[in-house]
FIMARSE-251546 format. One record per residue (C-alpha): residue in three letters; x, y, z. Coordinates in pm, whole numbers, plus 50000, padded with zeros to 5 digits. Layout:
<recs>
ALAXYZ...
</recs>
This chain:
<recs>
UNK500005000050000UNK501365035249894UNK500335069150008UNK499275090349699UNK498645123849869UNK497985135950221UNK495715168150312UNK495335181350577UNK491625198350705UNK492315224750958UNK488655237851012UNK484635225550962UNK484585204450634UNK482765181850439UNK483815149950645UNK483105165251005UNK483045196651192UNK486095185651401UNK489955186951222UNK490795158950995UNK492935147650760UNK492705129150383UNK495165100550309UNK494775086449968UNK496225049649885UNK496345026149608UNK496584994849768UNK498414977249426UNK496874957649183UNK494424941949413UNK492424943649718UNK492964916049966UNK490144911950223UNK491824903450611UNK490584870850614UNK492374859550324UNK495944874650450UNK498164844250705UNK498704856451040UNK497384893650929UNK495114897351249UNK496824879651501UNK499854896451451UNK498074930551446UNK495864924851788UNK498994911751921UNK500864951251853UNK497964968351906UNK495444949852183UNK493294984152216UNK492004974951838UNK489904950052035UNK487584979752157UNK486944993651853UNK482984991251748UNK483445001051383UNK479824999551216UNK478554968751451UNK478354998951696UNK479694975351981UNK482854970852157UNK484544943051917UNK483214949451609UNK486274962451432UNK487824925951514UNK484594909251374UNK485104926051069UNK488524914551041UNK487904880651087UNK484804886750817UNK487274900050603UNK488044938450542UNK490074954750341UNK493544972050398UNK492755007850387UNK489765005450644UNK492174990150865UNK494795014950840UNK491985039650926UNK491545023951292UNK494995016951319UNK495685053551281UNK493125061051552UNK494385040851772UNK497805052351758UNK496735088851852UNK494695070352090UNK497915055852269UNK499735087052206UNK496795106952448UNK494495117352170UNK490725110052209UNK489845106451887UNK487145084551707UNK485825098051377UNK487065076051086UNK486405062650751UNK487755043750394UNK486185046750069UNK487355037049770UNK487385065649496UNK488355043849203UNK489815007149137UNK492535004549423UNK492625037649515UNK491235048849864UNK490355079450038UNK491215074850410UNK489445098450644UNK490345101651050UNK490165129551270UNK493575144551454UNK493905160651776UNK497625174951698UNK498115174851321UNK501835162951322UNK500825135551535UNK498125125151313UNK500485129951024UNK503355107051135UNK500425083251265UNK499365076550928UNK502335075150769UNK503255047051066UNK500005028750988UNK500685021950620UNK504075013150709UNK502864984850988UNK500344973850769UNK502864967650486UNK505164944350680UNK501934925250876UNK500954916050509UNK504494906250448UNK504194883950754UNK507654904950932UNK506954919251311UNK507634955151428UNK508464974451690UNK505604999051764UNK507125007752078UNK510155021651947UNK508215041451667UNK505925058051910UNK508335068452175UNK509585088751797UNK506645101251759UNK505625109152109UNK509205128852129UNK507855153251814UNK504555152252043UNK506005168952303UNK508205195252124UNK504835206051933UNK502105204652125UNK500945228652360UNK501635229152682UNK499245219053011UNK498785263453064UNK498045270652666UNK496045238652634UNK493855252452917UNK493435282852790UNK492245273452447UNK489435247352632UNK488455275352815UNK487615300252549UNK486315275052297UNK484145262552599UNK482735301652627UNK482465299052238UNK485235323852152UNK487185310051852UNK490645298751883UNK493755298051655UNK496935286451722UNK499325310351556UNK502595296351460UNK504275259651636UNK504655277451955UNK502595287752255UNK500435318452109UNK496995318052083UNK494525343451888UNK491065342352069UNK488135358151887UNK488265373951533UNK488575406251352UNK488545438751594UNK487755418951946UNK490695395651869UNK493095392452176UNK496055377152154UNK498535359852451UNK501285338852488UNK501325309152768UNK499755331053062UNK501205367552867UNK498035389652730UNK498475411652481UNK497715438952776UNK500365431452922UNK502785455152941UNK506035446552839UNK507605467953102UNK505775450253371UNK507495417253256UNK511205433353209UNK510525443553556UNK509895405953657UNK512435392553444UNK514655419053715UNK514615402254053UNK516275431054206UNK514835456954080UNK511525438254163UNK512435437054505UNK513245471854562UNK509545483954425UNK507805461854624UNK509765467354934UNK508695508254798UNK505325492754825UNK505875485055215UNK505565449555106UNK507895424355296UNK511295411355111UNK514515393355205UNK517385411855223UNK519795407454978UNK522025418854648UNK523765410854323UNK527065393154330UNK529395398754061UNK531655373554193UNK532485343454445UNK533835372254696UNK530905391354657UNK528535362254789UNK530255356655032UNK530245393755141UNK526335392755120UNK526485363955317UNK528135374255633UNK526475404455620UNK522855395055641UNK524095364455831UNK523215329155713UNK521015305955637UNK520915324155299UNK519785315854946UNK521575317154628UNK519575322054262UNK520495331053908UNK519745367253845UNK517285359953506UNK516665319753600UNK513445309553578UNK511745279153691UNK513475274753980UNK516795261453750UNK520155268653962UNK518105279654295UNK519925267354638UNK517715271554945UNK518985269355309UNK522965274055258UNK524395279355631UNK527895275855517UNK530745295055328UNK531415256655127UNK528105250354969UNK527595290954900UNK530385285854692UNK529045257354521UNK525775267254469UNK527405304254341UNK529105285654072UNK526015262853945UNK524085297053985UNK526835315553741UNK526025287853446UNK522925298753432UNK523355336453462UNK526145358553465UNK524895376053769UNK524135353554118UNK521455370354387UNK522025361354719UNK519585367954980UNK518395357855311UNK516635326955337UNK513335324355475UNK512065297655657UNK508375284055566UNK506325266755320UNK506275283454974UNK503145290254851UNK502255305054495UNK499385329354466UNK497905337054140UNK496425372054049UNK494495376953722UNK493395411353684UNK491935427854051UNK491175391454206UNK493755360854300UNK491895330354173UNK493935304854295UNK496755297254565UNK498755269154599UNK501495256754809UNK504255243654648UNK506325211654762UNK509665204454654UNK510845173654432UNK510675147554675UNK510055107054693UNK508415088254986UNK511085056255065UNK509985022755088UNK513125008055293UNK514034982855011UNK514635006454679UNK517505024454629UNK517045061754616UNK517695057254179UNK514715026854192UNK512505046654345UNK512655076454082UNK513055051453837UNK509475039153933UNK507825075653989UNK509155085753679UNK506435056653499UNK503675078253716UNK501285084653418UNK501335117653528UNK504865124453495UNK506375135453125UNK508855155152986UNK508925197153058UNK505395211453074UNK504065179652891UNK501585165053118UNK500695175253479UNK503995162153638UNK507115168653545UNK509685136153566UNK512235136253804UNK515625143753684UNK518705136653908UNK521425161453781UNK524035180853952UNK521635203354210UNK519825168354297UNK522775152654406UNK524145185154583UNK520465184254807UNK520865146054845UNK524195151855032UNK522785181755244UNK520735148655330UNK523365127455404UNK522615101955132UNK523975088254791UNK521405080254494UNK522715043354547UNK521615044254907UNK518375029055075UNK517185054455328UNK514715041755572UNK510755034955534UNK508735061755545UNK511665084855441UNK511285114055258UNK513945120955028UNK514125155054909UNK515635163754521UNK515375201254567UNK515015228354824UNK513035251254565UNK509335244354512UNK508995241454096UNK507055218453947UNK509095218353637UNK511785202153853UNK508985173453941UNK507635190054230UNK504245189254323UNK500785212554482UNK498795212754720UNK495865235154678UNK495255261754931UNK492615289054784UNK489935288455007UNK492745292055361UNK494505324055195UNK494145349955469UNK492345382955306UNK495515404455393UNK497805380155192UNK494755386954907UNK495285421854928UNK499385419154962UNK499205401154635UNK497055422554431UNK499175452854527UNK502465433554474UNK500945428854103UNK499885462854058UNK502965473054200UNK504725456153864UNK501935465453645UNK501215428053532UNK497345418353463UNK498685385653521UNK500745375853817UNK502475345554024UNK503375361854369UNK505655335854520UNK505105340154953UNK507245316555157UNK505645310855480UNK504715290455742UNK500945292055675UNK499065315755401UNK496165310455647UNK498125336455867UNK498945375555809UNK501895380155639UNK504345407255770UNK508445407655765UNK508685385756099UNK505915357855970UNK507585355055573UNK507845374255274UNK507325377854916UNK510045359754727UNK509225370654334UNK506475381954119UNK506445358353797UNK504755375653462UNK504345343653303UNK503095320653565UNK502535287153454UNK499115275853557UNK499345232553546UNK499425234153906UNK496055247753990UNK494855231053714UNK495685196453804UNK496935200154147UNK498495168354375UNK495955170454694UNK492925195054675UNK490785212254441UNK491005218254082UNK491055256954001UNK490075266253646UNK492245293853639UNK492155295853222UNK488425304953300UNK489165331953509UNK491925346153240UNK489785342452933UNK486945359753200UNK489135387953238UNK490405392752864UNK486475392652745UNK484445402953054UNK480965392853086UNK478735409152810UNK481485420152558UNK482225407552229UNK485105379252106UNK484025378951773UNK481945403151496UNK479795396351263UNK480495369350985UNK478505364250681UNK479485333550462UNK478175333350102UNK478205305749843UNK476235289549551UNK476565285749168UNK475945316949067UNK476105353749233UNK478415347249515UNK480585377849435UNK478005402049355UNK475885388849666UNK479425395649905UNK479325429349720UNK476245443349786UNK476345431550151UNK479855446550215UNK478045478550065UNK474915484150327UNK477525471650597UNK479895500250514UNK476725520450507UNK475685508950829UNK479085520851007UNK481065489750958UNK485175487550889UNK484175455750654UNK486495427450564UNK485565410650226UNK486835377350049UNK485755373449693UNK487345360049337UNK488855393949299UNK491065398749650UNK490575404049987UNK489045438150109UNK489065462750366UNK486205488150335UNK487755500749966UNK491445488050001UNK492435457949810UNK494875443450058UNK495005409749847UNK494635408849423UNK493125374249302UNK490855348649352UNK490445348649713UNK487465329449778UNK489135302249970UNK489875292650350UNK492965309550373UNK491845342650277UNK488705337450514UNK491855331050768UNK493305360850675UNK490545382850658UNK489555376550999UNK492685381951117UNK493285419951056UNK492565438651378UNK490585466151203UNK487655449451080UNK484405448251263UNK482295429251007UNK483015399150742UNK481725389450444UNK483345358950287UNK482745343149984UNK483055311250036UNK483675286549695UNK482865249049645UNK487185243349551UNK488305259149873UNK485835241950061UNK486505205949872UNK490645213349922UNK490525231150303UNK487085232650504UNK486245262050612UNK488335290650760UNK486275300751011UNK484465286351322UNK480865296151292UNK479165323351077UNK476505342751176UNK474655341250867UNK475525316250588UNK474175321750247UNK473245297849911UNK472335314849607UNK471485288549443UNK472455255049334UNK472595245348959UNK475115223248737UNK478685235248754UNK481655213648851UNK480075186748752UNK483115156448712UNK485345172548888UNK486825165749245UNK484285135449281UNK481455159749223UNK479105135948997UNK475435150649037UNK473315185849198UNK472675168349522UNK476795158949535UNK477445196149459UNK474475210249700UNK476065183049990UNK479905201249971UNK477925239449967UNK475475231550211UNK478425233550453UNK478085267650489UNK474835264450663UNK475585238250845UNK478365264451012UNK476045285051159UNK475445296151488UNK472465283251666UNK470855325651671UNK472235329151322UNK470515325350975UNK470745301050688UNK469115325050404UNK468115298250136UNK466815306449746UNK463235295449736UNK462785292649404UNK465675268749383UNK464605231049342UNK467595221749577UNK466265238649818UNK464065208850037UNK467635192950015UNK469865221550140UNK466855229150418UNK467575195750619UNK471145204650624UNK470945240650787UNK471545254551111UNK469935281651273UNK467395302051172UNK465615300950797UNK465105334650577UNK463665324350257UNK463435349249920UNK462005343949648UNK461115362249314UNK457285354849383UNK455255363549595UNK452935331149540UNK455775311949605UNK454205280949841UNK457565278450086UNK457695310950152UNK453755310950238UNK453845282650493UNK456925295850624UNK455705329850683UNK452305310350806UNK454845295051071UNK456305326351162UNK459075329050980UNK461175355850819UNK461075361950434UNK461905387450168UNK460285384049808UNK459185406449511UNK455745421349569UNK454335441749309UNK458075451749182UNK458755457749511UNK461125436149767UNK459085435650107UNK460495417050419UNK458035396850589UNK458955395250971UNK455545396451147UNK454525421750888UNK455235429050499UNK457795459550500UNK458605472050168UNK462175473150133UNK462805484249768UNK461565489749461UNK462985469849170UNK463865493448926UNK465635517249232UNK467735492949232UNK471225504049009UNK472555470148950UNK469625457548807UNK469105482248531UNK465695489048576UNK464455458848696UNK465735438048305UNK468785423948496UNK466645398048688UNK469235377348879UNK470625408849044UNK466985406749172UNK467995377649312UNK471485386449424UNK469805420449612UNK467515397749790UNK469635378949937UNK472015407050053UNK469065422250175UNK468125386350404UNK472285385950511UNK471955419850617UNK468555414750832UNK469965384950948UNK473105405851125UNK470615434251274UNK471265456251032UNK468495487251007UNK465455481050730UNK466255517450627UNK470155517350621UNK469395482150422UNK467515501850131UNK469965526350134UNK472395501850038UNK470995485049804UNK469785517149644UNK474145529549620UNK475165495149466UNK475615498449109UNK476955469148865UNK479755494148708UNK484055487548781UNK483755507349165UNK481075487149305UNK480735456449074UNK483565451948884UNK483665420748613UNK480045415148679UNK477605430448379UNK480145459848329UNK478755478648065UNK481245506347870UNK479865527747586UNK482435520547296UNK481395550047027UNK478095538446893UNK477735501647047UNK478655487347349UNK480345461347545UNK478725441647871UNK481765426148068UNK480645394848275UNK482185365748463UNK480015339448325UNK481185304448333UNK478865282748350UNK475415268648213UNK472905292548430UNK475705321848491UNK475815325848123UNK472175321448027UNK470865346848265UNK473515373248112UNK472185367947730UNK468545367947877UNK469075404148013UNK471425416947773UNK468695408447515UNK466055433147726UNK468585460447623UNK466935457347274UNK470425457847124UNK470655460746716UNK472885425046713UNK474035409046978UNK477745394646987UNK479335369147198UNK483175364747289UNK482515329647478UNK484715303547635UNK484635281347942UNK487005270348188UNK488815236548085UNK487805219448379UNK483885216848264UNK482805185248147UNK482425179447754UNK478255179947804UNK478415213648001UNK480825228247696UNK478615215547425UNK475705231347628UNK477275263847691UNK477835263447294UNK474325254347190UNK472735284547428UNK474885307847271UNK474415294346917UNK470685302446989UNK471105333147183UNK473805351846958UNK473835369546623UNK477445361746590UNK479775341746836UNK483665342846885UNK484825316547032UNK487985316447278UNK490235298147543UNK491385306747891UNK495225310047908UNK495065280148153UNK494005255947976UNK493195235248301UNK494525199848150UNK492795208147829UNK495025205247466UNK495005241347247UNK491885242247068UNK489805216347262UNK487725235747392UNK486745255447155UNK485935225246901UNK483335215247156UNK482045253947192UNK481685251946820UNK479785221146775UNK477315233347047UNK476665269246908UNK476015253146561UNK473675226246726UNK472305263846856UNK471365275246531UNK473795296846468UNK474855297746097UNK478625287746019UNK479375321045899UNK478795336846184UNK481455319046389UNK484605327846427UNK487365306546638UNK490415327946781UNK491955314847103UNK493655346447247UNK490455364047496UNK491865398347405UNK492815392347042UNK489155377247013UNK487455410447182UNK489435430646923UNK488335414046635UNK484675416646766UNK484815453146804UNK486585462146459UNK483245440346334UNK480685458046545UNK478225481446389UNK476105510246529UNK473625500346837UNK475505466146870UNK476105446247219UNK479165431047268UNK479475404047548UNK482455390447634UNK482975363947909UNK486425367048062UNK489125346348253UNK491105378748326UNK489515414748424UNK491995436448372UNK493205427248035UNK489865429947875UNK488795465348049UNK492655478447949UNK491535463847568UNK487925478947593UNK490095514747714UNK492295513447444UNK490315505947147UNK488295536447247UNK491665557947288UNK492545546846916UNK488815552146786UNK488495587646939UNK492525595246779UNK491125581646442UNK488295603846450UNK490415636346516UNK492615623446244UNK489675620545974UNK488355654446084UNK491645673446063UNK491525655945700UNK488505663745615
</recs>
């Protein structure tokens, strides 16, 4: 079995609303069913005995193995072996499936927690699968202790992790920007930003202040706040100076350490200040010394005005059992579940190094040695659990002047964020210089410990920080309209993003042209895809979104965004047809209808009721339903209006709104973009911009406005029914590409009573022969005379394919031979159609590229006006 392609599905999609990833395989030149394979399932239970839970489609614990012994085939298997593997890695994952796509080739399907996990898990799967067929063994262990190793560097960490469940648990959407530890909550202009327990309100001051244990010290002693005496020491002679001079026992800490790396607690003794001076200088170049203070050390956590958690800290430490060695018995913690590597799970594993041996002979003891039962062994004198210490939690027996103490010691810094380390004998008691003191102030505290804490209760301290970035009642996210279909997607995003603007709005736009903001092209090209919904959302100055969302980046990505508030289907009609496994309406309506399935439960699916795919598309959608619909007859809309829903149709050549009562929105033919009321599926398009908008609050009045300042010209509309006056005929400029797009234009260009009416026509190469020959045969009957062109990409098509099939359809048409003329190049085509065109004549031409064919239309009309100055200065 070979992997073909792997892709990777980041947001909602058309597999399942959680992340997933597509594998394809071709499994050779045949497809071997389990049963049939020697030793195949023994040897795979054997590796992987959690296979044995799996219910696969029996829906019962043991299924998957019934189907094996049934007989399955390779791919499904490798689908539930690659679940289980993130399984045993820590990932609860379940979603799965294999289907084949075409004679040995597979599509397999399976839901990731961490994508590079997922990734290397699949790539494993094939790989074990391979030599079980082969009849070989293989060492799974030894491959996922690999993978578990890449696990660890990229995942987040315990603090992050909790974060992210806490703001996608308060429905505030979360993106992990970069490998590393930042997160972006919300979208657009309510979009915060922070980094492990760092907000992006926190100011960086603040933290070079905490990063500065000294200078720390000396404002919070300012603050009448107790502190140990202490200093810097530049060198061995300068500790020891300290020393004798605020007397011993006395600590000894790196100047910029962190995590409690290099700390020595307790030194009474010129020897091991000197020693612990020197580890202490590795890590920084300048050594603190201070006095030590006797007591438990607690860590108090301040998030904003409020400590929401307090914890007491114990150092590394291992209860003896009187028959291990002191090495044994860390050997045996270290396989505490709990334990992992850094910041990877709750516990950190024990790790006798240098410091560890230097506390085990303050002790008295060896790592070789047995110490008695009931023993405790101590590893460090500093209380970090990134050393493999562990907490205690002590919230509720804080005493309210230690509450107050911390909050000013954070203020005091400036941090919105805080870890005030006390060491004490009991946080239960008033702290004061003669009871304990404050020992640092930590601006990025790590929160694992009230999270998942050794002995007491669980503090959901993420909570409380998400809490105080987005405070009850404001916003995390703004308003996101998501807009697809066959036809009118771009011109529907327009006309929103117009009454938005209108409305106030700073509006962020996607569409086949670039990405927006307000006017501003920040992004040229078709940008109708996840990534520029991604990118969209990310810019800090927009407070609105309107996304166009098209069936390729959908098919490719998913989404690239959580939930919209209203999602939008123009309509569904043949396009795409053959490609990307897209075979029939209901195949195409299934990958669109996504976009209404991605709505929030107050939002709006606003569905075309005239549109025969609409029963199909109205069991798929979330939310809310707004109809609209050209008629006012039209039977869905009456039962749903009956049923109290919301509606907006044509009523007398007038769009009303029916929410409880029929408001007249806008007269037809005050409409710009619909020239009079003859450009009907701008109709169409208005109504449902005018639904989007409704559904997003916006004003009925600021909604006419809108729609009333939207004209289809190159400022508001550009590429979409352009019309330019080119001497004495004229030249419509439209994007159609398919069947319907390009129907509907000839049906309105003909209401402009034009004297002939003249195509330039072409399709993409990617449309099926049948939809070319159609395209052909309704311009062959629609046109007085056709040119017929290709798209510079050819899309896997040879030179002149195309066109051969456009031809054979516009002469099934009716059009007479004559009348047909075949030039590939778009602009060279447009040319020869304008030197041809004769007063009162209508020019369409149906572009791949904008730009070209307006700078073409611009300079034929430059050389037409210099010819006419030229004949009259003759004349």
């Amino acid at each position: 079995m070979v992997i073909k392609d792997i892709r990777v599905y980041r947001g909602r999609n058309i597999y399942c609303h959680r992340p997933v990833i597509k594998m394809i395989v071709d499994t050779g030149n045949e497809d071997i069913p389990t049963k049939n394979i020697p030793g195949f399932n023994e040897k795979l239970l054997k590796h992987m005995p959690g296979l044995y839970k799996h219910c696969c489609s029996y829906g019962y614990e043991g299924g998957f193995v019934k189907r094996l012994y049934e007989g399955t085939y390779l791919p499904h298997v490798t689908e539930h072996i690659i679940l289980e593997l993130q399984n045993m890695l820590g990932y609860d994952v379940k979603f799965g499936k294999a289907r084949i796509i075409e004679e040995y080739i597979y599509n397999v399907i399976f839901e990731y927690g961490l994508e590079e996990c997922a990734v290397r898990s699949a790539k494993l799967a094939v790989e074990m699968v391979n030599k079980f067929v082969k009849g070989e063994d293989f060492d799974i262990e030894k491959k996922l202790e690999e993978i578990n190793k890449v696990v660890i560097e990229t995942e987040l960490g315990p603090s992050t992790m909790a974060i992210k469940k806490a703001a996608e648990e308060a429905s505030i959407p979360v993106t992990r920007v970069g490998n590393g530890s930042i997160l972006r909550l919300g979208y657009g202009k309510y979009q915060k930003m922070i980094e492990g327990t760092i907000t992006q309100n926190t100011n960086c001051i603040a933290v070079d202040i905490a990063c500065d244990k000294i200078l720390t010290k000396k404002i919070i002693k300012e603050y009448g706040l107790p502190v140990p005496e202490g200093d810097v020491a530049y060198n061995e002679n300068d500790a020891i100076a300290i020393a004798e001079e605020i007397g011993y026992p006395v600590v000894v800490k790196p100047f910029n350490g962190n995590q409690g790396k290099g700390v020595f607690l307790n030194l009474t003794n010129r020897e091991d200040l000197i020693i612990a001076y020197r580890n202490a200088k590795n890590i920084s170049d300048l050594v603190i010394v201070e006095k030590h203070i006797k007591g438990k050390n607690y860590r108090v956590l301040v998030v904003g005005d409020r400590v929401v958690a307090v914890s007491e800290r114990i150092p590394t430490r291992i209860l003896c059992d009187g028959v291990h060695s002191i090495k044994e018995l860390v050997d045996i913690e270290n396989q505490n579940p709990l334990r992992g590597e850094g910041h990877e799970k709750p516990l950190t594993k024990i790790n006798i190094d240098t410091i560890s041996k230097f506390v085990l002979k303050k002790q008295g003891y060896d790592i070789d040695d047995i110490p008695p039962k009931n023993t405790y062994v101590y590893f460090r004198e500093s209380a970090n659990l990134s050393s493999g210490g562990t907490a205690v939690d002590r919230t509720n027996e804080i005493h309210p002047d230690n509450i107050e103490i911390a909050i000013r010691a954070a203020k005091a810094i400036g941090l919105d964020i805080a870890g005030i380390d006390i060491t004490m004998e009991n946080i239960a008691l008033p702290l004061n210089l003669k009871t304990g003191a404050i020992i640092e102030v930590n601006a990025a505290p790590g929160i694992r410990m009230h999270h998942y804490p050794t002995r007491g209760k669980p503090r959901n301290v993420a909570k409380a920080i998400v809490n105080m970035l987005y405070p009850k009642g404001s916003k995390a996210t703004i308003p996101i309209i998501s807009v697809t279909g066959t036809n009118g997607k771009t011109t529907t995003v327009r006309m929103i993003a117009q009454i938005l603007r209108i409305y106030g709005y700073t509006v962020g736009m996607t569409s086949t042209d670039g990405i927006y903001v307000d006017d501003m092209c920040i992004y040229k090209g078709d940008n109708s895809g996840p990534r520029s919904a991604r990118t969209c959302l990310a810019d800090k100055n927009i407070d609105a979104a309107v996304l166009e969302t098209a069936r390729g980046g959908i098919i490719r990505e998913g989404l690239g965004y959580d939930l919209a508030d209203v999602g939008v289907i123009t309509n569904i009609s043949e396009d795409h047809l053959g490609i990307d496994g897209i075979e029939t309406l209901e195949d195409l309506a299934f990958v669109k209808s996504l976009v209404i399935e991605a709505v929030k439960k107050d939002g709006y699916s606003v569905l075309n009721a005239d549109d025969p795919m609409t029963p199909y598309l109205f069991e798929r959608a979330r939310g809310k339903i707004i109809y609209f619909s050209m008629h006012d007859n039209n039977l869905t809309i009456k039962r749903h209006i009956e049923n109290g829903g919301v509606a907006v149709y044509v009523k007398d050549d007038t769009i009303v709104i029916a929410n409880g009562e029929i408001v007249p929105i806008v007269k037809v033919d005050e409409i710009p973009a619909t020239l009079n009321g003859k450009v009907l599926y701008n109709v169409e398009n208005a109504m449902a911009a005018i639904a989007a908008s409704y559904g997003v609050k916006v004003p009925i009045n600021i909604i006419s406005k809108g729609i009333k300042a939207f004209y289809c010209d190159e400022n508001h509309n550009p590429g979409r029914f352009n019309i330019f006056n080119v001497g004495n005929f004229r030249v419509l400029v439209d994007y159609g590409h398919n069947i319907a797009g390009i129907k509907n234009v000839i049906e309105s260009a003909q209401k402009l009573n034009p004297n002939r009416l003249i195509g330039v026509i072409g399709v993409p190469g990617d449309r099926s022969d049948s939809s070319s020959l159609k395209v052909g045969e309704i311009c062959g009957n629609g046109f007085d005379m056709v040119y017929i062109k290709e798209d510079l990409d050819l899309r896997g098509r040879k030179p002149g394919e195309i066109a051969k099939l456009l031809e054979i359809g516009v002469l099934k048409g009716g059009l007479n031979k004559d009348n047909i003329k075949v030039i590939l190049k778009e602009t060279d085509a447009l040319k020869a159609a304008m030197h041809s065109a004769q007063p009162g004549d209508l020019i369409i031409v149906f572009y791949e590229k904008f730009s070209p064919i307006v700078e073409t239309i611009n300079s034929f009309i430059k050389t037409r006006a210099y010819d006419n100055v030229v004949n009259i200065e003759r004349a």
